[in-house]
DRENPA-537951 format. One record per residue (C-alpha): x, y, z. Coordinates in steps of 0.1 Angstrom, whole numbers, plus 5000, padded with zeros to 4 digits. Example, Ala and Ser with C-alpha at 12.3 -4.5 7.8 and 13.67 -1.06 7.14 Angstrom:
<mipas>
512349555078/513749895071/
</mipas>
This chain:
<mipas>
500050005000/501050374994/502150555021/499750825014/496950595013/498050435047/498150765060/494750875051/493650595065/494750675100/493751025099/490350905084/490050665120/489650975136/487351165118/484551385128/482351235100/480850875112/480650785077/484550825066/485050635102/483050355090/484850405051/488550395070/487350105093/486349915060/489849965043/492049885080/492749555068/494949725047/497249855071/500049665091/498749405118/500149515144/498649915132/495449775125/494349565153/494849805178/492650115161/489949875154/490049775187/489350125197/487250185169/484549965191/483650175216/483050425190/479850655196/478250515161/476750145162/477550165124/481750245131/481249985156/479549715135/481949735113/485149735134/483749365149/483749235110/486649375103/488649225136/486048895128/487948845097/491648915110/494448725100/495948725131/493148685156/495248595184/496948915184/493449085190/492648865217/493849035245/492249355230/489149235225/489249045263/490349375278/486849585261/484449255281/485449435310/484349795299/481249865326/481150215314/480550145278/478249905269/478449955232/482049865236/481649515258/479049415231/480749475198/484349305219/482049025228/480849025190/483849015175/485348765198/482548535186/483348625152/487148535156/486348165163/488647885174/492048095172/490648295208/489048015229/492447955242/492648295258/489048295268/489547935286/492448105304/490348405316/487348165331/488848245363/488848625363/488248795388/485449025377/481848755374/480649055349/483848925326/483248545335/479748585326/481248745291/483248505286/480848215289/478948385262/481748395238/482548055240/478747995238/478748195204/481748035195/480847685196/484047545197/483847175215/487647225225/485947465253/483147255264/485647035297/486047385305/482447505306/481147185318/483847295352/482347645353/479147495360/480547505398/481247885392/480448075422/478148295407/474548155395/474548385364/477648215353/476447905361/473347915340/475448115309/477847775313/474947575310/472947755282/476647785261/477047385265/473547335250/474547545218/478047335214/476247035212/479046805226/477346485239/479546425269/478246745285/475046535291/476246385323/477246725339/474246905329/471746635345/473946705375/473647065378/469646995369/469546755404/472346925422/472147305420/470247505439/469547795416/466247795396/467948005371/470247725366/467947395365/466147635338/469347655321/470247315322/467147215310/466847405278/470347285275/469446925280/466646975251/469147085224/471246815229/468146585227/468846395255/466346125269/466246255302/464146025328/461246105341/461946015374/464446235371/461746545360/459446495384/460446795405/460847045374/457746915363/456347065399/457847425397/455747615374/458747815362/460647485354/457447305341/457447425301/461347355299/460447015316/458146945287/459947065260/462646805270/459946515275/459146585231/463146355234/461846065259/461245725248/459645655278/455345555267/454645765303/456246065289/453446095264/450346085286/452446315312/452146585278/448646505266/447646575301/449646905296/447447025269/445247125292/447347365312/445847695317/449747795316/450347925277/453747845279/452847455294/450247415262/452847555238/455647335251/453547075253/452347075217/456147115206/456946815223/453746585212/454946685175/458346555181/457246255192/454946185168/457746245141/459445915157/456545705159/455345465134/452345435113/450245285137/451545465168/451145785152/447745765143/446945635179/448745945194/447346135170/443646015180/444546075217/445246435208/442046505190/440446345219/441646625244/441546885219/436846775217/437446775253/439147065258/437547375234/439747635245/443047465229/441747545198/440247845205/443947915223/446047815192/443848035170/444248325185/447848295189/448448185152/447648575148/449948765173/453048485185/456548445164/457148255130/458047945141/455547925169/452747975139/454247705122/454447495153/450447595155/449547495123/451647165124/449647065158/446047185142/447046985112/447046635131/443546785155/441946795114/438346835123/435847105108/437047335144/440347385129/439247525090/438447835100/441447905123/444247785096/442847935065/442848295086/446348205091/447248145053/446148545050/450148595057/452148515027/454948345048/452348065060/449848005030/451547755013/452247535048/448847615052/447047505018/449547165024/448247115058/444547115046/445446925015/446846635039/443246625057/441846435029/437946325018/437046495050/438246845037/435646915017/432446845041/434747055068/434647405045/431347335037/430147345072/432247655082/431947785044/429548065059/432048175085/434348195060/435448605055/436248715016/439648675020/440048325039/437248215010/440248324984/442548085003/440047775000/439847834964/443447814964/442947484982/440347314963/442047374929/444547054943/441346834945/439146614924/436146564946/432846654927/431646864955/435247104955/433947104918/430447204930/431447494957/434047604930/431247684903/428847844929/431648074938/431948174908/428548404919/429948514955/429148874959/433348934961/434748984930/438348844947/436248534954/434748504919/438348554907/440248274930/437348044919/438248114881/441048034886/441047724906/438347594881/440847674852/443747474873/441447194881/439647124849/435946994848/433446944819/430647064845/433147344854/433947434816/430247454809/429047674839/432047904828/430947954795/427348014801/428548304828/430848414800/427148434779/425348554803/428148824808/427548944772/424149074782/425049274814/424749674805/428349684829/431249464834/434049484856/437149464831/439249264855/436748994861/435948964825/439448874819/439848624846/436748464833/438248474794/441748304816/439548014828/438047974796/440847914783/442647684807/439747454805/439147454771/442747344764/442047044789/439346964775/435846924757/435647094725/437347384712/435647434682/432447414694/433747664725/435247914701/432147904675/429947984708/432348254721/432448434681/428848424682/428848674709/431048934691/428249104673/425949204701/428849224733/429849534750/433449624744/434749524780/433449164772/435149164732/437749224747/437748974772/436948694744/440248794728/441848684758/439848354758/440148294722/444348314726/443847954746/441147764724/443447594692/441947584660/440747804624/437347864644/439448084672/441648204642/438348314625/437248544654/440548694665/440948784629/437348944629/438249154662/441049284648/438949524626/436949584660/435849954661/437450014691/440950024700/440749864732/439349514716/441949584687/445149624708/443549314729/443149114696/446649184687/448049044726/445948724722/448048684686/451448724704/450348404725/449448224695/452148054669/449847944645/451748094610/449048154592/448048484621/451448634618/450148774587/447248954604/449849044631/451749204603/448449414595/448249544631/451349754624/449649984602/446250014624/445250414628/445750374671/449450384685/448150154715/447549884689/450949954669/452549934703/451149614713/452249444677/455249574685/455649394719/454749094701/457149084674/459749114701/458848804715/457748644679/460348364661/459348544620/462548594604/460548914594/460149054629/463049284623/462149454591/458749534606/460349704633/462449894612/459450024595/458150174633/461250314637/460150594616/456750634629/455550964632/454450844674/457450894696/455750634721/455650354691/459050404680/459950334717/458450014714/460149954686/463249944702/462549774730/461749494710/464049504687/466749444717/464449134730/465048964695/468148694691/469248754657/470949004634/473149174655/474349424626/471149514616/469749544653/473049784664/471749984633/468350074645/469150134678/471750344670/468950544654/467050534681/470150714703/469950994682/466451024685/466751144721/463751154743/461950824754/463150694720/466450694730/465750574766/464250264750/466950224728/469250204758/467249964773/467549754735/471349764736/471849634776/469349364757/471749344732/474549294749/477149384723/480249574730/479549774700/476549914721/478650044749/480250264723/476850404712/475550474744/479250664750/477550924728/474451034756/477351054788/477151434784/473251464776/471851764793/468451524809/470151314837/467751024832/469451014797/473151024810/472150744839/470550544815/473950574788/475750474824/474050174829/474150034797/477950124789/478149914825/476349634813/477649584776/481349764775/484849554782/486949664815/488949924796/486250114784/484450184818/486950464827/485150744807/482250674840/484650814865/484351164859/480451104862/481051064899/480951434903/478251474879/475351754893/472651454897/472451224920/471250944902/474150994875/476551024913/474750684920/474350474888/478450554883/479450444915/477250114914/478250054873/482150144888/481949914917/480249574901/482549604871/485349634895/487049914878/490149934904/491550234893/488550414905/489250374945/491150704945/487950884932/485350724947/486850754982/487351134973/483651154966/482850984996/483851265017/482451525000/479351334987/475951535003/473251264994/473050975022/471550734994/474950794969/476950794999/476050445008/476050344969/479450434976/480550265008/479249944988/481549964956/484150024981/483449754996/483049504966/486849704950/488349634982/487249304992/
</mipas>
């Protein structure tokens, strides 16, 4: 490293600024060891939890860890700064192995405060070189290092600590320890006697841990002592209990399962508020306690539990353990949301749609189709599209007569009509007959409003056949643009040859919206004539087309030549042309391109110059990125921002210098942290 650079370093440590702190605490791992380790070391009792987060990665990833040991040891014992005994007990944990030989050594400190440290770091560590020496602290004077000793042999996991940990559960006085020892017990999985959990079973504050460890026992008693348990007016006692009947039943047979299983639902008729209990707290506890909840509702089954799970599956995070768990309850699943189908609000009915597109029972079927009149349009919607996932000639033939009955309504919602056309569609391609399906939808044509033409475009993309082909060829001379531009989007799903023709005739239609839309299409379209089409809407008089144009002509796969042509055009069109353009060469992804979008770097619109950025990022070779640099300084911030992102994913190295420059002088927080990150990803 360059003196100068080593230099600015150090003076940088001991800036005013919190984020050239954080910048120089970032690059320290530049520096000499034996210069490094001791300003980091400092650097975490720093006033800013950001200077200090980063001074425990960078001493978390030293080479020499042992020499910050002592350091880091030395901050445990900091009473008057708290941020500075966390981030040293945080980076100790972070060093690994190479310190737990120091931190053994200092078990026997003086100060409990740093003992109780200590522990914690060799906890966080989870080194099993430490546990002989934990399992001794377990006759520490002090009950809070006790119990740390405990809790940090649970999260090591080293099997021999068993014996030492069932002896501080019998022997020790402390309840703070047992507790400990317990919870430490469970995560090593121990089978623990019951004989020998007989008095934590008796101490309410012991009583949950004492369950949670019966979910390891292979003792038969151990499960009627936690069925009991389910009816606990203790929260805590139900909750552990449940965990530990679900771990039990994941060990048991077929047979035995099922048994247990039955024994559970037999409590659960018994007892109404453990239902009632897990409901209301699959709205308000933590993740994995939900997903406990549903797992343990999910072997009750029983109409009680429908309502309950399906109000769960509202959160995204759950739904699909949710839809599986009802899914597993079989035949019975059906009658259940039929019963509580009333009870049911808007949204949960959404989620049972969701659910009964995975059946084949005739009555999903049936409660499927009537949905398809719920007074929700959401609900009308889900059911669509379940019946289109599902299939059904009963389905199929229900859909189409709403679809007729549709054309007769003086108002349609636009939405709805096109989730109707989707399940159309899906069902007609598994099944019955599409001729007769797309003859039945044409017929409608003359007389329908436009919200339902339109609709029938969409239906008419999924039916095969020249009776389909007939009637999207008939709506693209529609009246009205709407059905037009929807006539040309239903061709662009198609790849029947003989309608690339009439796609070709879209291209001259009087509306920009339906030139547009062909023009999306033959981006995605395999005609070898795709391109010269486009060229032809390069010169259309509607700025908004020729955009299009160019979009799609950077989606295409062939002609590279030709395609750099037009979008070179397009540059020099400026505007939203040339934006699109832009976005045509990153889709490009020639070389060449970079050298076109060179030309915009000094564009008076920013959005013009950030977009030439981006692109010269994406297409142009290493050597070619150094014309960004000077953009670093440029008077937007989203030109400041794109530069700094292009300059630090490309890994351009020779722009540290600048961007570090920048950084102190940089007024916008967002391009700031754009350019801590390149930093970063230059540095690393």
């Amino acid at each position: 490293m360059e003196l100068g650079h080593r230099e600015a370093i150090l003076r940088d440590l001991e800036s005013s600024d919190e984020e050239v702190r954080r910048q120089a605490v970032a690059s320290a791992h530049a520096l000499p060891a034996d210069q490094a380790v001791p300003r980091l070391a400092e650097r975490l009792g720093d006033p800013s939890w950001r200077v200090r987060k980063a001074a425990v990665e960078a001493l978390g990833t030293c080479p020499e860890p042992e020499r910050a040991a002592s350091l880091l040891i030395e901050g445990l014992g900091d009473g008057d700064n708290p941020g500075r005994r966390n981030a040293a007990l945080e980076a100790l944990v972070r060093c690994g192995r190479p310190v737990v030989p120091a931190l053994i050594e200092v078990l026997v400190h003086p100060d409990v405060d740093v003992r109780k440290q200590v522990v914690d770091a060799l906890g966080g560590i989870e080194d099993p070189g430490s546990a002989e020496a934990l399992a001794r602290t377990l006759d520490d004077e002090d009950p809070n290092v006790r119990a740390a000793a405990a809790e940090a042999l649970g999260a090591i996991g080293w099997p021999q600590s068993a014996a030492a940990l069932k002896a501080a559960l019998r022997d020790d006085t402390e309840r703070l320890v047992k507790l400990s020892s317990l919870r430490a017990l469970a995560r090593l999985e121990c089978d623990v006697p019951l004989s020998g959990l007989e008095a934590s079973l008796a101490d309410s504050l012991l009583k949950p841990a004492s369950l949670a460890l019966l979910g390891y026992s292979e003792e038969p008693a151990a499960a009627e002592v936690l069925l009991k348990a389910l009816e606990s007016r203790s929260s805590s006692c139900r909750q552990a209990a449940i965990e530990a009947l679900l771990r039990v039943l994941s060990r048991t047979d077929a047979d035995g399962m099922e048994r247990l299983a039955e024994r559970a639902r037999a409590v659960a008729a018994a007892t109404p508020e453990l239902v009632a209990d897990a409901a209301s707290r699959l709205a308000t506890a933590a993740l994995p306690v939900r997903n406990t909840l549903i797992q343990f509702l999910g072997v009750l089954q029983g109409e009680a539990v429908v309502v309950p799970l399906l109000t769960a599956g509202r959160d995204p995070e759950l739904e699909e353990r949710v839809v599986d768990t009802l899914l597993s309850f079989g035949r019975g699943l059906d009658g259940w949301l039929a019963a509580r189908w009333n009870d049911l609000e808007a949204a949960d009915r959404v989620l049972a749609c969701a659910v009964l597109a995975a059946g084949q029972s005739s009555a999903g079927e049936s409660r499927l189709v009537a949905c398809l009149g719920d007074p929700d349009p959401a609900v009308r919607r889900a059911a669509g599209d379940a019946l289109g996932t599902r299939g059904g000639a009963d389905a199929l033939e229900e859909l189409i007569g709403r679809f007729e009955n549709a054309a007769a309504a003086t108002s349609l919602d636009p939405d709805e009509a096109d989730r109707l056309a989707d399940a159309v569609a899906q069902l007609a391609s598994r099944g019955g007959d599409p001729a007769a399906i797309a003859v039945r939808i044409a017929a409608l044509l003359p007389t329908a409003e436009e919200v339902l033409r339109g609709a029938a475009a969409r239906a008419l993309a999924g039916i095969p056949g020249s009776e389909s082909t007939l009637a999207l060829r008939l709506l693209l001379a529609d009246p009205e643009e709407s059905v037009r531009r929807a006539a040309v989007e239903a061709l662009a799903r198609r790849s029947d040859s003989d309608l690339q023709e009439s796609l070709h005739l879209a291209l001259a239609d009087d509306a920009p919206s339906v030139r547009i839309a062909a023009a999306a299409a033959l981006g995605g379209a395999p005609d070898p004539e795709a391109l010269s089409d486009l060229g032809q809407l390069c010169a259309d008089d509607d700025p908004r087309v020729r955009a299009a144009a160019m979009r799609a002509i950077g989606a295409l796969e062939r002609d590279a030549d030709q395609r750099l042509a037009l979008l070179e055009r397009g540059v020099l069109d400026g505007g939203p042309v040339a934006l699109a353009a832009l976005e045509g060469l990153r889709g490009l992804g020639d070389p060449r391109g970079a050298g076109v979008a060179a030309r915009l770097l000094d564009a008076d619109a920013p959005e013009l110059v950030r977009a030439a950025v981006a692109c010269v990022g994406s297409c142009a070779e290493l050597p070619r990125l150094e014309p960004l640099v000077p953009l670093l300084d440029h008077p937007h911030w989203t030109v400041r921002a794109e530069a700094a992102r292009v300059l630090g994913e490309r890994e351009v190295r020779t722009a540290v210098a600048a961007l570090s420059d920048r950084l102190r002088s940089e007024p916008d927080d967002f391009v700031r942290e754009v350019i801590h990150v390149a930093l970063e990803d230059l540095e690393s």
